[in-house]
MARLUM-191431 format. One record per residue: residue in one letter; x, y, z of N, C-alpha, C in turn. Coordinates in steps of 0.001 Angstrom, whole numbers, plus 500000, padded with zeros to 6 digits. Last residue first. Layout:
N
AXYZXYZXYZ;...
END
This chain:
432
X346252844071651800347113843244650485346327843171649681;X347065846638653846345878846036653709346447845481651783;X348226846867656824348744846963655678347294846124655094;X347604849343659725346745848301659019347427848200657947;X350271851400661542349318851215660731348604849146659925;X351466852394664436351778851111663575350089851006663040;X351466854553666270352161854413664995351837854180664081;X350301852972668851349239854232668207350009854416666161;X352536851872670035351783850996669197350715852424668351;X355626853698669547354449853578670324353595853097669477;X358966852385668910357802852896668489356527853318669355;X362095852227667716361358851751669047360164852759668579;X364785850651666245363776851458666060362485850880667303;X367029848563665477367094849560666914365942850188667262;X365604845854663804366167847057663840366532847530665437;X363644843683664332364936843588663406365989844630662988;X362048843724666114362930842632666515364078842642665094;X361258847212667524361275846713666331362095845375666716;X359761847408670502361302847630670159360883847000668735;X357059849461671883357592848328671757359152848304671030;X354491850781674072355776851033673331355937849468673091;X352785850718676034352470851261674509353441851600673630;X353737847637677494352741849247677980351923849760676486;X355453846560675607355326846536677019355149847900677290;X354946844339672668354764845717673924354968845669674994;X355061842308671883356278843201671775356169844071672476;X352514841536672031353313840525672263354482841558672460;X351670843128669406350696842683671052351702842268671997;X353057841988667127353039843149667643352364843364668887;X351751839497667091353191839524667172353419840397667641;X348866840179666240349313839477667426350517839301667954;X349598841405663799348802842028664998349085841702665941;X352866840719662216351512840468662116351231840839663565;X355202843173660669354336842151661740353274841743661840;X357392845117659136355750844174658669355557843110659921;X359488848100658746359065846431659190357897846279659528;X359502850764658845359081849559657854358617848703657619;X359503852013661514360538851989661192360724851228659211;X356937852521662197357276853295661654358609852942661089;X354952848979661042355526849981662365356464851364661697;X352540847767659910353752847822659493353921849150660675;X350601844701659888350892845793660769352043846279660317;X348567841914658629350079842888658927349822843839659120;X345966841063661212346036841306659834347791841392659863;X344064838547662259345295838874662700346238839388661553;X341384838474660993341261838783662304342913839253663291;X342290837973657971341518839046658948341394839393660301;X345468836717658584344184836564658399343903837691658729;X349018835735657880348299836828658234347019836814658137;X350758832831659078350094833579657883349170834667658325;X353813832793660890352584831975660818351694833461659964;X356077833221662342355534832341660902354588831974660822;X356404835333663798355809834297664397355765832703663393;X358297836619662753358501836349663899357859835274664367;X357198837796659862358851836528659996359022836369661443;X354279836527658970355185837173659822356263836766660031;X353440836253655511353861835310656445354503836707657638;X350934837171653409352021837943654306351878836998655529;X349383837343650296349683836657651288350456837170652340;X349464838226647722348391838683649091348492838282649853;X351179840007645390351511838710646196350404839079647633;X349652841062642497349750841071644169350769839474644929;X349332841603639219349371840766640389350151841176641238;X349754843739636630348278843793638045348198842739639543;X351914843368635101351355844189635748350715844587637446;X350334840482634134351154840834635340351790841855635955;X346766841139633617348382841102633490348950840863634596;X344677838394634809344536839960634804346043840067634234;X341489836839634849342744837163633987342621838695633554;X341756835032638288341005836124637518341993836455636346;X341397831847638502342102832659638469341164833923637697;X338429830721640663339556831170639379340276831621639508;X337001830728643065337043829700642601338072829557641287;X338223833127645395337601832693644184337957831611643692;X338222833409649163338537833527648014337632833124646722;X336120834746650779337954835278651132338762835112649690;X334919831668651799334929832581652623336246833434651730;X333750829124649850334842828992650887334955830653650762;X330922828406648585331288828747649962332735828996650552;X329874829238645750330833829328646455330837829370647814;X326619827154645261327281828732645139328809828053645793;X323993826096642401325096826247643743325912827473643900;X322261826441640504322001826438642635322978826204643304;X322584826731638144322610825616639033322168825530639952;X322298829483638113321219828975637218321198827130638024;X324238830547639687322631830275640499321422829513639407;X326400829784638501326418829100639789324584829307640477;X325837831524636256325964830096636004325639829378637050;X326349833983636769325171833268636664324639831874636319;X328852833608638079327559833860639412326425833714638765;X330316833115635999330295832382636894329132832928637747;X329672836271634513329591834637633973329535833771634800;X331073838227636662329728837788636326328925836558635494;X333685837345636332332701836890637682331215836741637141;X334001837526633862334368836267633760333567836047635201;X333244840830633751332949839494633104332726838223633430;X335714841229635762334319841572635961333126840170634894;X338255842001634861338488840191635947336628840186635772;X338645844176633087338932842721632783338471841782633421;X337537846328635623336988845982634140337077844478633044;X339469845463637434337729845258637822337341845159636218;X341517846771636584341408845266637161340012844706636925;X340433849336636121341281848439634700341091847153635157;X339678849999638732338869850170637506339382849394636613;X342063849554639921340998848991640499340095848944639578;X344576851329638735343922850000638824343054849459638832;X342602853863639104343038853625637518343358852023637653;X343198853681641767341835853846641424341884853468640086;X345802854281642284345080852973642694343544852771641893;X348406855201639518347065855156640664346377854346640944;X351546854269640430350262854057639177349063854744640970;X353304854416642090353650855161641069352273855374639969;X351960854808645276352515854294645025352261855597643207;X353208857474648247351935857052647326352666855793646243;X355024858986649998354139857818650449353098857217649823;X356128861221648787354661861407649400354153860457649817;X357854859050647701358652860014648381356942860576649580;X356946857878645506357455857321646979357630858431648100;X356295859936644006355313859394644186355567858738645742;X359605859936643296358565861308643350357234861066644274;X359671857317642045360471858098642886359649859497643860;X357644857034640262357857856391641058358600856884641850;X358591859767638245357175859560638719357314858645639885;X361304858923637511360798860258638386359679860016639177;X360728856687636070361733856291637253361036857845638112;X358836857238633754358478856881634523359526856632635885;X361643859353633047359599860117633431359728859439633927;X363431857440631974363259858200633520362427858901633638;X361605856202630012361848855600630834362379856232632102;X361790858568628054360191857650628702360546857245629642;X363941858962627897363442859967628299361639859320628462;X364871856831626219365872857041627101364728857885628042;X364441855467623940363209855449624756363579856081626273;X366168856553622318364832856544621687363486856457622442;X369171857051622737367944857463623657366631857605622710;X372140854948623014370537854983622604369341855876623458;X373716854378624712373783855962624091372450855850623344;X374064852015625439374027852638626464373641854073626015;X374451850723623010372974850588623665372813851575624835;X376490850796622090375620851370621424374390851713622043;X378812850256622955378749851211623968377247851759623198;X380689848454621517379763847387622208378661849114623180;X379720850391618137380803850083619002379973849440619780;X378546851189615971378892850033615599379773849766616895;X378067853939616882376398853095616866376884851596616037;X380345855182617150379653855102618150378509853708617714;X382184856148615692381656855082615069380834854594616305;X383940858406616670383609858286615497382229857238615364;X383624857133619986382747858615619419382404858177618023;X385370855481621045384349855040619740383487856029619892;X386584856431623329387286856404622032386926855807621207;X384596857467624907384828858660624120385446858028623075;X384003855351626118382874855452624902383621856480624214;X384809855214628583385464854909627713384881854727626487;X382961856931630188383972857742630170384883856858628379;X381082854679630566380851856298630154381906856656629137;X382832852785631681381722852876630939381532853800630174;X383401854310634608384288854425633611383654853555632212;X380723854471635106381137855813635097382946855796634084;X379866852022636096379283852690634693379861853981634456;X381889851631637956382302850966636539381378851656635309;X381286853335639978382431853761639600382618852712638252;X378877853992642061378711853631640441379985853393639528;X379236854233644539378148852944643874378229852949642551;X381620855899644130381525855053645745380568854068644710;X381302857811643024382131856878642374381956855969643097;X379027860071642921378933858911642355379726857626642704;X380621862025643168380380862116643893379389860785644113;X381958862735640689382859862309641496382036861860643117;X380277863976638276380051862069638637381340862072639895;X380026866757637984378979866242638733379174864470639014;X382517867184636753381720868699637746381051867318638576;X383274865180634702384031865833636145383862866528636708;X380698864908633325381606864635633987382640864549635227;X381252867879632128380053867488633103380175866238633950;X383053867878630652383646868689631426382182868479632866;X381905865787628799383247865291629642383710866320630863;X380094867127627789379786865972628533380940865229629291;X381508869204626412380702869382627346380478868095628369;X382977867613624605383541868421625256382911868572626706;X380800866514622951381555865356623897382669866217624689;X378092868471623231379066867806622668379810867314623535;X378553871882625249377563870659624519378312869544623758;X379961873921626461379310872934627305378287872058626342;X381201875221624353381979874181625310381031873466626195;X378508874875621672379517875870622234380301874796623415;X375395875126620678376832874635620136377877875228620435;X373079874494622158373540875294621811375428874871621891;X370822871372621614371318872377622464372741873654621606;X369800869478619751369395870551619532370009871741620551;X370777867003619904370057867437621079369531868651621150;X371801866424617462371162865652617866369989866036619114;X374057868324616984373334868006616172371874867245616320;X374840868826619349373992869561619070373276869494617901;X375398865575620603376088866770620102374943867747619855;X375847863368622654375044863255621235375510864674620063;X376657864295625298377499863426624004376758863215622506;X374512864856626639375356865556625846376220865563625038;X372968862565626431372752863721626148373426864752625604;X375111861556628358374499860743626929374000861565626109;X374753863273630567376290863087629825375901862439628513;X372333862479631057372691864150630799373628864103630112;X372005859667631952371798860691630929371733862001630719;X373569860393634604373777859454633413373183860207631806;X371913861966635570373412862462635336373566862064634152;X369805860152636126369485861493635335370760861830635039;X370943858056637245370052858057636215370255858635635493;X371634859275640079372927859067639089371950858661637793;X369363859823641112370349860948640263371080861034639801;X367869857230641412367544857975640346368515859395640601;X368644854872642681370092855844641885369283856241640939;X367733854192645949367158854756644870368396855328643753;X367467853499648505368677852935647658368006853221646112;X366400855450650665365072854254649689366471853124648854;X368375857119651101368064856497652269367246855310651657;X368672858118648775369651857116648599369048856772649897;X366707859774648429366479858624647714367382857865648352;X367082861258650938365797860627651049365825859612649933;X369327863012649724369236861963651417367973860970651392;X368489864222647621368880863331647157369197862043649203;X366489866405646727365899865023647873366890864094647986;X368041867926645268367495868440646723367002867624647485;X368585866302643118369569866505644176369155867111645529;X365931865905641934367044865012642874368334864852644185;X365718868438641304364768867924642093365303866945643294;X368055868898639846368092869585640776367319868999641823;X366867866285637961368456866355638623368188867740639385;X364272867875636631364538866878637519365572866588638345;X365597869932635451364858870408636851364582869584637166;X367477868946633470368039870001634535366602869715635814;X366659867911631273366598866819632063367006867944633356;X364605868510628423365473868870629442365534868203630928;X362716866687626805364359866696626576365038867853627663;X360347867465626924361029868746626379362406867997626054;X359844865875629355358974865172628018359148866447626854;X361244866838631297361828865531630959361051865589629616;X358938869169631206360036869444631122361030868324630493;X356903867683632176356752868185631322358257868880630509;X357621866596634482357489865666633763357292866183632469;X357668869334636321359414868879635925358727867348634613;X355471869918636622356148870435635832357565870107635785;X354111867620637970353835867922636245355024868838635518;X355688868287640399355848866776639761355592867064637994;X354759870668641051355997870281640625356156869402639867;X351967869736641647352465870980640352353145870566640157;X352111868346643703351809867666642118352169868797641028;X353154869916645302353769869408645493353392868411643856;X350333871302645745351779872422644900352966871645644461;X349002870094646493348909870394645122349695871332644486;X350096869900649191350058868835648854349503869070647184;X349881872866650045350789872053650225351125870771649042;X346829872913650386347723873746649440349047872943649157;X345082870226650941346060871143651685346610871383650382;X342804868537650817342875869556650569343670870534650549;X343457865894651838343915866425650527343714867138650229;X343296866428654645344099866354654046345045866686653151;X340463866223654557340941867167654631342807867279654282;X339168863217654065339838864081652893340032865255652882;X338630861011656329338795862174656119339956862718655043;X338977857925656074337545858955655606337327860715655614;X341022857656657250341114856852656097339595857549655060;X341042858918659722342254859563658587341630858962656941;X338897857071660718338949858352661162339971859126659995;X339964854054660546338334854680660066338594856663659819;X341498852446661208342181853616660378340751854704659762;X342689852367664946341348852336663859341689853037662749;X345882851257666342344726852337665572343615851959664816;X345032849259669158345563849557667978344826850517667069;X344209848456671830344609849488671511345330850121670327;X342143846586671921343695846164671765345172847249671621;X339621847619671199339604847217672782341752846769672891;X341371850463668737340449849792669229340476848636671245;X341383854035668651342046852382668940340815851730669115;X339848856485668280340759856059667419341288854537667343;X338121857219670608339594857319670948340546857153669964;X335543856573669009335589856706670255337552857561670836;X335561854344666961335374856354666803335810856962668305;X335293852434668494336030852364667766336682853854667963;X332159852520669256333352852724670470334494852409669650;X331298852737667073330894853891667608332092853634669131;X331320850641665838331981851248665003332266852960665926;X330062848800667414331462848521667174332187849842666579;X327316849082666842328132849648668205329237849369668392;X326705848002664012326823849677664419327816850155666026;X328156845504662593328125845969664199328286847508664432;X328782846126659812327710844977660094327487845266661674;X328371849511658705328776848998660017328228847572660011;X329279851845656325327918850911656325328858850036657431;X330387854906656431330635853602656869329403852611657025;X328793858027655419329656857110656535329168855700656445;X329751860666653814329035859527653313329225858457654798;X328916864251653971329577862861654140328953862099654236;X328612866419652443327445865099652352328367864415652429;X330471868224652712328796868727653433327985867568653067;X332156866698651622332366866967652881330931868110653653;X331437866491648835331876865660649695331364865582651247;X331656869023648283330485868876647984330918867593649277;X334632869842648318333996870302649465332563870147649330;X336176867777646992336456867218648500334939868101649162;X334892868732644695334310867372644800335002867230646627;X336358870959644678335256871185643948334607869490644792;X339338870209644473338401871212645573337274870720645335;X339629868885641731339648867796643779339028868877644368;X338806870910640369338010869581640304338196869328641895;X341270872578640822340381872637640925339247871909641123;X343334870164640206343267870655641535342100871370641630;X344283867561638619343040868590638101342612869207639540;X346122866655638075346610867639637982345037868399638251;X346072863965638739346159863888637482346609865586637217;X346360863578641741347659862932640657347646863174639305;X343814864581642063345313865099642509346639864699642125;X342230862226641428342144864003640645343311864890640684;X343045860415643134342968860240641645343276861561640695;X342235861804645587343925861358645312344102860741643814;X339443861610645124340091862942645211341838862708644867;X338962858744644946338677859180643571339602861169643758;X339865857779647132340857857844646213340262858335645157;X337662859276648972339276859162649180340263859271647860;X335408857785647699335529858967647706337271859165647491;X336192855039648936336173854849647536336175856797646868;X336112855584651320337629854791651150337340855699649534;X333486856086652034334133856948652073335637856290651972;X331850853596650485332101854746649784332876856358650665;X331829851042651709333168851851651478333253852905650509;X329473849735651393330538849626652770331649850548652619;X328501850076648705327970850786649506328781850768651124;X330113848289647274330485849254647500330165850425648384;X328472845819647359329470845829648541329964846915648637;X325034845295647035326122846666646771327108846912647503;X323640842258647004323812843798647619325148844264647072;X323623840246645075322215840464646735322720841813646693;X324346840516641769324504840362643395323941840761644288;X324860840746639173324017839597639690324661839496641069;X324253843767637968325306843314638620324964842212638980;X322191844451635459322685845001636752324034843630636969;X323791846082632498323584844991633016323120845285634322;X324017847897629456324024847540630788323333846971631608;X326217846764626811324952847131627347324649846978628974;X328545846540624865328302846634626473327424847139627034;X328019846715622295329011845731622887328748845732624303;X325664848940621799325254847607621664326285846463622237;X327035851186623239326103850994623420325638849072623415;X329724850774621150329789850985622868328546850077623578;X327720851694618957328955850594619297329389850144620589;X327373854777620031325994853136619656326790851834619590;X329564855913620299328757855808621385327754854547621404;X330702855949617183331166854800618592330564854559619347;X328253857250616032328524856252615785328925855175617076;X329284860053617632327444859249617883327696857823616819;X331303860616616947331621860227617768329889859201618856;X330688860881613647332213859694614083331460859292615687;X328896862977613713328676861808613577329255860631613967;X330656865026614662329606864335615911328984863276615133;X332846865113612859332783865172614257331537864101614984;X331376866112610970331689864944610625331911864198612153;X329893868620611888328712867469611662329933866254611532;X331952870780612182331498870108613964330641868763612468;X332046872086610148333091871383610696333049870601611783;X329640872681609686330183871467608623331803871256609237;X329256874894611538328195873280611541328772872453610754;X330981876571610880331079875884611953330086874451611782;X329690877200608106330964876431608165330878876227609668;X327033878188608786327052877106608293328472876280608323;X328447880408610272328239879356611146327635878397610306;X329656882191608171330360881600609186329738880425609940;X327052882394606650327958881740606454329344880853607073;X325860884310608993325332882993607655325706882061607312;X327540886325608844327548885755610044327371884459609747;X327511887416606290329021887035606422328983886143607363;X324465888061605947324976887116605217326523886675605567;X324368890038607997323858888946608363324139887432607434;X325675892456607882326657891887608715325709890006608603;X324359894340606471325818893553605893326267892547606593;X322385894848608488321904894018606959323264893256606401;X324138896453610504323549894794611076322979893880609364;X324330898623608881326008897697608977325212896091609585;X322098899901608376323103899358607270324443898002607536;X321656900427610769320453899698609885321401899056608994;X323527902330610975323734901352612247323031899636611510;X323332904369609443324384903735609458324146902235610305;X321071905504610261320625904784608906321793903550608976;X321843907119612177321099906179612719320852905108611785;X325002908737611974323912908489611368322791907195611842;X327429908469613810326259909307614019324929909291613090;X328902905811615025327922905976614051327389907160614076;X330210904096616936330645905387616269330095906129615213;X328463901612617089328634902799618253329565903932617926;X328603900319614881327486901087615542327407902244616512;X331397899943614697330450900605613823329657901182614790;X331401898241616997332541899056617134331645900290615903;X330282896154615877329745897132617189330283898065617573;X331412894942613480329919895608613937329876896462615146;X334067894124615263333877895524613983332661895598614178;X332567891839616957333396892948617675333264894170616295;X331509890418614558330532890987616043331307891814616527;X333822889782613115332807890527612425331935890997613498;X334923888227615095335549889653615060334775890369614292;X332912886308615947333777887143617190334175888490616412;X333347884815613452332236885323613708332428886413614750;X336135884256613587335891884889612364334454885707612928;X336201882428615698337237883495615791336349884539614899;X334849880120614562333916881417615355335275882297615649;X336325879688612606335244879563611810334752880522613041;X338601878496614214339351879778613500337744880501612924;X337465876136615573337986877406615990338180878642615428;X336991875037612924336070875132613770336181876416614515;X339528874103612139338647875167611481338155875639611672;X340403872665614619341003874193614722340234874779613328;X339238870016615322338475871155615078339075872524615330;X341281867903614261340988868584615747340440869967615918;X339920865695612262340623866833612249340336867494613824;X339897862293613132339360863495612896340001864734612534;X341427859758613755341841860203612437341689862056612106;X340304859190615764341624859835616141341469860517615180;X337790857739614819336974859447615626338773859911616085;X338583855672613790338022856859613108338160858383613808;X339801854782616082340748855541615543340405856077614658;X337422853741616895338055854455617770339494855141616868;X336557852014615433335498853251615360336463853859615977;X338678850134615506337848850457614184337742851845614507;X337711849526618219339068849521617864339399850658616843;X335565847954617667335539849025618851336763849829618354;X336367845605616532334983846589615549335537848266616095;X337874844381618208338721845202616943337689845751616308;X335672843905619937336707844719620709337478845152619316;X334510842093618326333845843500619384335097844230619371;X336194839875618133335606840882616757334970842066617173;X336950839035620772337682839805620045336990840352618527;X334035838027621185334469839004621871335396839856621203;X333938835615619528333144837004619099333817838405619590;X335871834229620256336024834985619048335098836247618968;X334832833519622771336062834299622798336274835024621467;
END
């Protein structure tokens, strides 16, 4: 364990050498310089009527060029040394290994694993890229490693399976989808209102809000009273503080006349933080010794609704707030080790794990990263397995397979905890 952590702070080390760097704008400015002595040269030449002229201006031009790019090379060499250092650090801490396993479970799910690497690209903003990779993709689809090929082919068949429940094979491997204009105009937004919150202007989120606002409060979501919230905090700070323009709508004027434009509509769920608010005005003077200090603190005020937006925002498209794939990699990276240690241990012995599903450890992962994986049906009580997975129906509600079987009559069924009535085709695979 010690060594490990002396790796990881060596790693650490090299890694804030190569921050420390200068961000090669000499570099930049060093071929700007070369660019414009090549643009004037040619501009010469070609207004030249003397032919001698032309001889003359490329001889002047070779010592200024000379020079320019010895300075590009001395601004790039510290650079690429720093970053060919870490690479060998890297190199020698984590050398590569194969994997100590019979077979390549990933090979069963490289069209799941495709899927989210495109819904990865699409959350990060890089819409070109997701084109670029859905349409190589999609002239080399990858399909489904099958332990029962003829299972998979009367599956494909109609979508259901012999129980008539959906197969998620068919949506779950097709990344047309994510190709839709639609759906990267919809991450535009998202960047550009997070970019905006990460400006200190909080306006095009709260509009955002307010235009979805049926859909949060349907989730019981008070991200617009959030954003209000801090708008009025915001504005109570003064222009000294918020840099906004010093006139009736800024300052504790402003934030009181904002106030009464936008919190009446609030009062129903929020009516004590609102008089809260409101009674801070009579420790203005001495605000940061009054009990109202913490509520006006915005040091981390504007990190923290990014991330409320992002989750909100994210729900809303039916996605969760972190990416799955950025999990799965971070998870896999920590829990990986400690498997691979055990599997070579267990064959240097000869023994192995038999119990089916689970691990002999805990894997050490944050908490963050833990799952509750379990899923009791509240109808039947009884625990969810592979063969009788949860099922979640359009209305929300979580059943297990066989419970849901049971509820039908024909291809419909009645939710047992709502009014909500469904056709089984609906009700999706929850997978824990």
């Amino acid at each position: 364990m010690d060594s490990t952590k002396q790796k990881l702070e060596s790693l650490l080390e090299d890694l804030s050498r190569v921050n420390t760097l200068p961000r090669l704008s000499a570099a930049v400015e060093d071929v700007d310089k070369i660019i414009a002595l090549l643009s004037s040269a040619r501009e010469q030449v070609a207004g030249a009527l003397d032919p001698h002229t032309a001889s003359l201006t490329m001889t002047k031009l070779q010592n200024p060029i000379k020079t320019a790019f010895d300075s590009v090379n001395d601004d790039l060499k510290a650079a690429s040394a720093a970053h060919k250092k870490l690479g060998r650090a890297l190199d020698k801490s984590f050398p590569l290994k194969p994997l100590p396993a019979d077979s390549d479970k990933m090979d069963e799910h490289l069209p799941l694993i495709n899927r989210a690497i495109a819904m990865h690209l699409l959350r990060e903003g890089q819409f070109s890229v997701t084109s670029t990779f859905i349409t190589e993709v999609q002239e080399n689809p990858p399909r489904p490693v099958s332990a029962d090929p003829d299972a998979s082919m009367a599956d494909g068949a109609n979508g259901t399976d012999d129980d008539g429940l959906p197969v998620p094979d068919d949506e779950d491997y097709n990344l047309t989808s994510l190709h839709s204009q639609e759906l990267q105009e919809r991450f535009a937004e998202m960047y550009t209102i997070l970019q905006q919150l990460k400006a200190q202007n909080l306006m095009p989120a709260i509009e955002w809000a307010r235009a979805n606002s049926a859909e949060l409060e349907a989730r019981g979501s008070n991200l617009e009273f959030e954003l209000s919230k801090l708008q009025y905090v915001w504005l109570f700070q003064g222009p000294a503080i918020n840099g906004l323009p010093d006139d009736g709508r800024n300052g504790r004027a402003g934030a009181l006349a904002y106030a009464r434009q936008h919190f009446g509509r609030f009062q129903t769920r929020h009516l004590r933080e609102i008089q809260h608010l409101a009674s801070a005005m009579a420790f203005a003077p001495n605000l940061a010794a009054s009990p109202y200090r913490a509520t006006f603190a915005t040091a981390v005020a504007f990190t923290d609704i990014s991330a409320s937006f992002t989750r909100e925002f994210c729900s809303l498209l039916g996605l969760s707030a972190e990416s799955p794939l950025y999990l799965a990699v971070t998870a896999g990276a920590l829990a990986l080790p400690q498997l691979m240690k055990y599997r070579l241990a267990t064959r240097a012995k000869g023994t192995e794990w038999t119990t089916a599903g689970e691990l002999p450890f805990e894997t050490p992962l944050p908490e963050s990263m833990l799952y509750h994986s379990i899923f009791v049906c509240p109808v039947s009580k009884e625990q969810t397995t592979d063969a009788n997975p949860p099922m979640v129906i359009p209305c929300g509600h979580m059943l297990a397979r066989e419970t849901l079987q049971k509820l039908c009559k024909g291809s419909r069924f009645k939710c047992p905890y709502c009014p909500s009535e469904g056709q089984i085709k609906d009700a999706r695979r929850v997978v824990l």
